[in-house]
Structure formats: C-alpha cells, structure tokens
C-alpha positions in Angstrom: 0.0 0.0 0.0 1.2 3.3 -0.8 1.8 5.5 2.6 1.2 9.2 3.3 4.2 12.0 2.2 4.3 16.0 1.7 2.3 15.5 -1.3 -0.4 13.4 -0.4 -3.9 14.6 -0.3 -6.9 12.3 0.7 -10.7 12.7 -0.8 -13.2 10.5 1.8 -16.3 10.2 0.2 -19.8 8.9 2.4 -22.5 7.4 0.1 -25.9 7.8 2.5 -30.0 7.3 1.2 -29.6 11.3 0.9 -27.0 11.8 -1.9 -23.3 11.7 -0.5 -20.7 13.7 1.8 -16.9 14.1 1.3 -14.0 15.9 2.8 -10.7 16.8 0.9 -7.6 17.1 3.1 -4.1 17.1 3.0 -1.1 14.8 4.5 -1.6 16.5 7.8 -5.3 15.6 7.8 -6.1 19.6 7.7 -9.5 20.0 5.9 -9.5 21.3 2.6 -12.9 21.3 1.3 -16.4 19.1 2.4 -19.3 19.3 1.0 -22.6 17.3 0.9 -24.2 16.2 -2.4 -28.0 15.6 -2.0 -29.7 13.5 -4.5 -33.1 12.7 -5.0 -33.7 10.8 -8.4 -31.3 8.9 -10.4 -29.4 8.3 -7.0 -26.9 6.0 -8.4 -25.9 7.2 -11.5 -25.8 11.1 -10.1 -24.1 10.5 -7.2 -21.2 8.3 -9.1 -21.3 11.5 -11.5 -20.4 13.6 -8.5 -17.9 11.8 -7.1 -16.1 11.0 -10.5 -15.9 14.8 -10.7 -14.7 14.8 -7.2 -12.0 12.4 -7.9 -11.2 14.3 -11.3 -11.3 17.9 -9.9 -9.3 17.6 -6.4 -7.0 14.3 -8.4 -6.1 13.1 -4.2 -3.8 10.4 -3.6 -6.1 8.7 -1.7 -10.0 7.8 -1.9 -11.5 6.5 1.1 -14.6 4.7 1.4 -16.2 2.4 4.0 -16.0 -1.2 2.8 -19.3 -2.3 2.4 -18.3 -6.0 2.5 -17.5 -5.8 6.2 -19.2 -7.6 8.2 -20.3 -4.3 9.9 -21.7 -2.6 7.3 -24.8 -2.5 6.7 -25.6 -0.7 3.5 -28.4 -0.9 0.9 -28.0 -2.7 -2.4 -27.4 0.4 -4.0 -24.8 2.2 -1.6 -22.8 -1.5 -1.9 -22.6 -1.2 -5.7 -22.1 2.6 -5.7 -19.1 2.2 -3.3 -17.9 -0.6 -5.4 -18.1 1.7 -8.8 -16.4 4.3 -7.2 -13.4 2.0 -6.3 -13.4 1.3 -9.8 -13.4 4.2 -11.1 -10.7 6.0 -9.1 -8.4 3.3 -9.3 -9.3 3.6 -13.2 -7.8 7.2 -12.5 -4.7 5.6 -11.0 -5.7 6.7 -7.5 -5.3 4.6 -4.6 -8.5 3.4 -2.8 -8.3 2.5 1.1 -11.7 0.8 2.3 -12.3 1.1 5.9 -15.1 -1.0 7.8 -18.0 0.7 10.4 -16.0 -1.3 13.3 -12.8 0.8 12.1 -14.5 3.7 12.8 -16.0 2.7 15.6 -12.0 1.9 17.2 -10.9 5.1 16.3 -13.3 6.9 18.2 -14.0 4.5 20.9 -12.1 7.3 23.7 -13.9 10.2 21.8 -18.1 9.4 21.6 -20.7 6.8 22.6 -20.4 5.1 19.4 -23.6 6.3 17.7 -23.3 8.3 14.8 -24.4 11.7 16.5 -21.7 10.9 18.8 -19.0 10.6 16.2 -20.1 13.7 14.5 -19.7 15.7 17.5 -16.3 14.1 18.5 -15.8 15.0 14.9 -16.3 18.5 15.4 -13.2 18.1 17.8 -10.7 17.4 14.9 -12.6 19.7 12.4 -13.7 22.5 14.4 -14.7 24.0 11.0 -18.0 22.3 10.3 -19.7 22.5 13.8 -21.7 25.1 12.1 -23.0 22.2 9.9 -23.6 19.6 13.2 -26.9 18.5 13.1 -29.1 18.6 16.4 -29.2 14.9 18.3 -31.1 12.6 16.4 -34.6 11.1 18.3 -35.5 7.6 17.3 -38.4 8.8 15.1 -36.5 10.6 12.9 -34.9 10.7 9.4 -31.1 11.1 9.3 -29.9 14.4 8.3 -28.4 14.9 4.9 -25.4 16.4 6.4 -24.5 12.9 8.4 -23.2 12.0 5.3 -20.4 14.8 5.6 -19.6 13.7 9.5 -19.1 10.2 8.1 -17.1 11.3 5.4 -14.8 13.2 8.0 -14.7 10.3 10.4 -13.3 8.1 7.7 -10.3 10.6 7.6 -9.7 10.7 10.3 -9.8 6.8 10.7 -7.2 6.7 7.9 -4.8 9.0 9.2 -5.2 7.0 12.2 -4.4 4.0 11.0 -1.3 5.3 9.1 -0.1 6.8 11.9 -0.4 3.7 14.2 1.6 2.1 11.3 4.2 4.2 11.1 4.4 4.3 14.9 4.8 0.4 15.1 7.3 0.3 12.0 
C-alpha cells in the first residue's frame, strides 16, 4: 500500500439514502474542502457522477470509502454497488483506494463518543472544528437522518485513515 508523504492529499467520500458527503484534506489531515451532495432521483448514477468529478477535480492520492463487504456494514444494495463503482473508477484514474469498515471507525473513536453516529459527529467536530456550524441537532429515534450525516461520516473516515497510518508508522 502506498503511505502518506508531503504530497499526499486524501478525498473521503460517504455514500448515504440522501445523496453523498466528502471531505478533501491534506497529509496532515487539515480539511481542505467538504461538501454534501443531495440527490433525490437517479441516485446512483448522479451520485457516481459527482464523485467522479470529485476524484477528477481535487485528483487526491487517496480515496476512502467504508468497505461495504464488512461484516459491519450494513448498507443498501445500492450504496454496496455505488461504493464498489467508485473504487473502480478511481483506481481507473490511477488513484489509490483504502476501504475502511464501520468497526474501524468505531475503534478510532471509541475514547472520543458513545459510538452512535451523532456521537462521532460531535467528536468530529473536535478534529474539524470547521463544520460544527453544519452539526446537526441529536437525532430522536423517530426521525430521518440528516443529509449532512453524510459529511460527518465522510470526516470520520479521515480521520480513521490518518489513524491507521499513523499507528503504522508508529509500530514500524
């Protein structure tokens, strides 16, 4: 696997039932840009439009995604094959893809939330003070997911990867 240098940018990109989040950052996991795509009809084939322009535009050495074929994932039919065509498709652009499970996640910020996804956003916000403006309120069992989850998951992958190098570069 290719590791981190001076010149290394990452693109982490969250496929959700809304559309899809990413963040852009650089080597020292400092946020770039983020965004949040929301997509309504034609999910698939828009949101694999958007992030092939994402992958063109920003051209990062890395794209990470959460592996759907984890054993922790649990993803609709539609996120699995879109996460699978977006591997595809940025490795067709000769960028590196790193897939990272739920239970990855979940390690990384084990010290830092409860585990629930409104608990990782927040202990997001702690890394990326930036987009607690975009932090949506505490979600209550009866309702939808916020659209802008997708851009909290996005970040939390990032993190997660940086993470991971770091641990190992640490145990090299």
């Amino acid at each position: 696997m290719k590791t981190l240098d001076r010149k290394s940018s990452v693109l982490a990109i969250e496929p959700r039932s809304k559309g899809l989040g990413y963040v852009f950052v650089d080597h020292k996991c400092r946020l770039i840009d983020w965004g949040v795509h929301e997509v309504r009809i034609a999910k698939r084939r828009r949101c694999l439009k958007h992030a092939i322009r994402l992958i063109r535009g920003f051209q990062p050495s890395f794209v990470i995604l959460e592996n759907p074929d984890a054993p922790s994932a649990h993803r609709s039919r539609w996120v699995h094959d879109l996460i699978h065509n977006i591997t595809r498709e940025a490795e067709s652009e000769g960028v590196n893809t790193h897939l990272l499970s739920r239970r990855d996640v979940l390690i990384c910020f084990c010290n830092r939330s409860d585990g629930s996804t409104d608990g990782i956003s927040k202990a997001v916000c702690s890394h990326f003070p930036e987009l607690s403006a975009r932090l949506p309120k505490r979600r209550r069992v009866w309702e939808t997911e916020h659209y802008s989850t997708a851009l909290f998951m996005a970040a939390a992958l990032s993190v997660t990867f940086f993470t991971k190098q770091s641990d190992t570069n640490n145990s090299s």
